[in-house]
N, C-alpha and C positions, 0 to 999 in steps of 0.2 A: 683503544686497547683491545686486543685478541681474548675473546670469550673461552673461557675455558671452570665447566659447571664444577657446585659446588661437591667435593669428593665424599660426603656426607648427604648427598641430597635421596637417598632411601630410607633414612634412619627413623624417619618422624611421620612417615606415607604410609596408610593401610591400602594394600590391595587385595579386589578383591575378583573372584573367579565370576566372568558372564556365563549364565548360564552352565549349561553342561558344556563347553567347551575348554582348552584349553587355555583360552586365555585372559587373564588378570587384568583390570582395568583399577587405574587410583582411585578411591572412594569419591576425589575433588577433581574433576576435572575442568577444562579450561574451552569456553565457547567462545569463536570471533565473530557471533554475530552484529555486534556492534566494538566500536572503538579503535577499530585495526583497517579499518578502510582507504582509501584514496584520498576522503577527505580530513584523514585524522592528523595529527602526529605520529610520525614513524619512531621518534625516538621512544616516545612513553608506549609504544606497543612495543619494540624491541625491549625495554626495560621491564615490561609486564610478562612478557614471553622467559625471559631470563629467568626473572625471580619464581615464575612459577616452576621453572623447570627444576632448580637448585633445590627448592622445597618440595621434590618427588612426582612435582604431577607430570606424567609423560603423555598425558591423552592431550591432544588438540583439535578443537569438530570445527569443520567448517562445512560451508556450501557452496555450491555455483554460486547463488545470489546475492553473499554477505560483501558487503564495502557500507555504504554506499560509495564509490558507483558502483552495481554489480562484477563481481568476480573479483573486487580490489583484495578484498580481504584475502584474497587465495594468494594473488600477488605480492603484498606487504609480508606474507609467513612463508612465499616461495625464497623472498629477499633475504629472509631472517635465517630461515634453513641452509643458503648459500655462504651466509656473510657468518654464521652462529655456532649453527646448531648441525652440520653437514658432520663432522666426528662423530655425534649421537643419534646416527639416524635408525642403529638398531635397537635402542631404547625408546624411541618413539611409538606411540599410536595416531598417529593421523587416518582422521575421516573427512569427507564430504560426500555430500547428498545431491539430487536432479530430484524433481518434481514440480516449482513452483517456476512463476515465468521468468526466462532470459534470456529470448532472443524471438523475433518477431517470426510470425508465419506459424502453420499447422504443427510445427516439428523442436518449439522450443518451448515447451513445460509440459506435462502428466506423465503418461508412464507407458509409453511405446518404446520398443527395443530401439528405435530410431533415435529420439530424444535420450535416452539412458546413456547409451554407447558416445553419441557424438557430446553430450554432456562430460562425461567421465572423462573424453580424449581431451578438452580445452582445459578442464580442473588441471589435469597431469600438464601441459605445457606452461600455465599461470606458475604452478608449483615447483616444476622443474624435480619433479618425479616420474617415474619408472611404476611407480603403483601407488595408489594409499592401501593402510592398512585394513577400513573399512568403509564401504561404502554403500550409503544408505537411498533409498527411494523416500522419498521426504514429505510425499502425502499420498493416500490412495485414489487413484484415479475410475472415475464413476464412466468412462466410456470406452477405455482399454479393457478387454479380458485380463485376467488377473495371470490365468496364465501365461503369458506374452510377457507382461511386468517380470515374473518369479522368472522366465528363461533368458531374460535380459542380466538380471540379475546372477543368476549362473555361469552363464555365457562370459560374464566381467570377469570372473573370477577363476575360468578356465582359460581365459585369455591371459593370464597371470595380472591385470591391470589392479585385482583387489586384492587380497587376504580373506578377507570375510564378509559377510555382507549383511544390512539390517534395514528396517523399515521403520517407519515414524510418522505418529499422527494418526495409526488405524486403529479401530474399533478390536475389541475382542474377536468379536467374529472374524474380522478381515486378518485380523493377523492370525489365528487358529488354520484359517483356509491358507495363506500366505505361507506357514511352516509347514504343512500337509504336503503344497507342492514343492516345494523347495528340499524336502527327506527328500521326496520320490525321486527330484532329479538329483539329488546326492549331493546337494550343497547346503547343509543347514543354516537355517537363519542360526545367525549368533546374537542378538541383541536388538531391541527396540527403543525408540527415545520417542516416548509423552512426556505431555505439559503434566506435571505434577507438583503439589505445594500443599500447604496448609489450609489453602483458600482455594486447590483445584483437586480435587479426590477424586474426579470419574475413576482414573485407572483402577481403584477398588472396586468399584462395582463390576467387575469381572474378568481383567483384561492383564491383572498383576496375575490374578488364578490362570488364565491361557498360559503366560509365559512361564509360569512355574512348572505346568503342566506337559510344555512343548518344551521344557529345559533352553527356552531361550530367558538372557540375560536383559536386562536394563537400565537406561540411560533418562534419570528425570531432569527436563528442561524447566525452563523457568523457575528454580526451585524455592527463589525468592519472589513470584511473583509480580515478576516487574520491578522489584522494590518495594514493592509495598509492605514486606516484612524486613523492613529493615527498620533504623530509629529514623530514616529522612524524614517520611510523614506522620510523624506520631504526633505532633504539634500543627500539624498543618501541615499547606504546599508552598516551601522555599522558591523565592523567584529565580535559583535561579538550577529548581530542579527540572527534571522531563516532563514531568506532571505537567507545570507552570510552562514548557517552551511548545513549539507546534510539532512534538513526537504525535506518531501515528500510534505507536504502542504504549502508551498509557497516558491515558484520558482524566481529567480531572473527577469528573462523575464517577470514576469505577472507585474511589476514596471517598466512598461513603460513609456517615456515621455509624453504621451499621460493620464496618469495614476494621474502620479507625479504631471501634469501642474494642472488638476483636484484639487490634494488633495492641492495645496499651494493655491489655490483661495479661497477652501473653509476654510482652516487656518486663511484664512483674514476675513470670515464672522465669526468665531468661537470665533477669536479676538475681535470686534464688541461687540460681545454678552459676554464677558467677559468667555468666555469658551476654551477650550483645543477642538482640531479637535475633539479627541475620543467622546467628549461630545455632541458637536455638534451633530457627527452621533448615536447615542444611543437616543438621543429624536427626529431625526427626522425620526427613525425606528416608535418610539410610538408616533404619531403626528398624529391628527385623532383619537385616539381611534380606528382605526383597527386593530391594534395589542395589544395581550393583555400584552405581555412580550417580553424584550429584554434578550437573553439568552447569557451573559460574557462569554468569558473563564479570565484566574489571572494566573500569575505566582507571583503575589506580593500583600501585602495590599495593598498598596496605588493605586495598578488599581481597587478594589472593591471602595475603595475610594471616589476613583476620578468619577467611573460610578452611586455609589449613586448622587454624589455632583450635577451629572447633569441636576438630578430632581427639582432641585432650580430652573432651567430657561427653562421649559419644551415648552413655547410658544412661537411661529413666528408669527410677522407678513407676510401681505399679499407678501408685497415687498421682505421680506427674501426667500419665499417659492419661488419664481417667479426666483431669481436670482440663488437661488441653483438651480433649474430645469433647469437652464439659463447654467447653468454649466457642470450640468451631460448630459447634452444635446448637448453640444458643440461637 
């Protein structure tokens, strides 16, 4: 049956503005870095793309490298935007990134106008786009001049191939220098995306003040930390979760009891507040208003679900904020 979204699906969505820009991102946004690959189900990705959309979220991030196998994922949501979602495609946000490896020899991963450019060109053929809306350099590169990166970056986006353009994964400093050059060539960064969560805080120690400071917006990944703040391992590790299977990204050892003791306290504040752990930490990623989006991964509807439903009780008190600090702190 012919897709056609839900005529209601703005009513229950906060968006919010990146940065000093003009443009509003949904507070939930939708990452394919796993579950939408080559090797997945297409129909439960098409089903998860669907519902997310109807329930207001229009951001989709991807990258060159997300399937497994590399670049499927660009593939599986080029299919979906054809077969879906090609009537709404000026309600969307679509991003992907180049930095990390995908394709063999000097010229396929960090951050050379070579690698950026010809990265950017196979994204848009997989997609079967004309542009994304944002596209991002996806780690910094320690042997590229950063200027080269920043005019690559430009360069995308004078070539009409981007909308806007961001970085992810750099340090305070690097991203301070990174929007410095980027005013000067007259294409502002719009937005950054770190690993950010309840159990990853770097970006406080100085790197939320940059972007506040540079009027660029952001995008926190991981913001359940792998799952770890979710209820799958509050009792253990299920056989037959990621933890338990031979995932690269999350290891049985990072579920420490030191970890565990953490995520059951905070269970009890989430409880409290009539919310699921996962909920909890997804609004207190966006708390403040410093960040402008929380970026999901889904293997299923009802985690899109469940991560809109959150925004029904997006606010703490003083004492909540004090005892979660009280915790992560311990």
């Amino acid at each position: 049956m012919p897709y056609t979204a839900d005529v209601n699906r703005y009513a229950g969505m906060e968006y919010r503005r990146s940065g000093a820009s003009g443009l509003k991102l949904p507070a939930i946004s939708l990452g394919l870095w796993h579950n939408f690959g080559g090797i997945d189900t297409f129909e439960n990705g098409r089903a998860m793309i669907r519902r997310a959309f109807d329930l207001g979220i229009t951001h989709f991030d991807l990258a060159n490298n997300y399937g497994p196998p590399p670049g499927s994922a660009e593939e599986t949501f080029g299919k979906l935007l054809k077969e879906d979602l090609a009537p709404y495609r000026d309600e969307l946000i679509i991003s992907t990134k180049a930095g990390y490896y995908m394709w063999p020899g000097p010229y396929g991963e960090w951050g050379s106008k070579k690698n950026l450019v010809a990265s950017l060109d196979q994204s848009l053929k997989r997609m079967g786009l004309d542009y994304v809306d944002i596209f991002y350099h996806h780690r910094p590169d320690p042997n590229t001049p950063l200027e080269e990166t920043m005019a690559a970056l430009d360069l995308i986006v004078r070539q009409g191939k981007a909308l806007y353009i961001g970085i992810s994964n750099y340090n305070a400093e690097q991203a301070r220098e990174a929007s410095r050059i980027l005013k000067r060539l007259g294409t502002p960064c719009l937005i950054h995306q770190p690993r950010y969560s309840m159990l990853e805080r770097t970006p406080e120690k100085g790197l939320l003040g940059v972007l506040e400071e540079e009027g660029i917006g952001s995008i926190a990944y991981s913001p359940l930390a792998k799952g770890m703040l979710t209820d799958r391992y509050l009792n253990g590790i299920p056989a037959d979760s990621r933890a338990a299977g031979p995932s690269q990204f999350l290891r049985p050892e990072e579920l420490t009891e030191e970890v565990l003791g953490k995520t059951r306290r905070l269970q009890e504040i989430a409880a409290r507040r009539g919310q699921k752990l996962s909920q909890l930490a997804l609004v207190w990623v966006l708390r403040g208003g410093r960040v402008t989006s929380a970026l999901i991964g889904a293997s299923k509807v009802s985690q899109i679900e469940d991560a809109v439903e959150s925004l029904r009780n997006p606010d703490f008190t003083e004492g909540e904020l004090a005892e979660i600090d009280a915790i992560l702190n311990g």
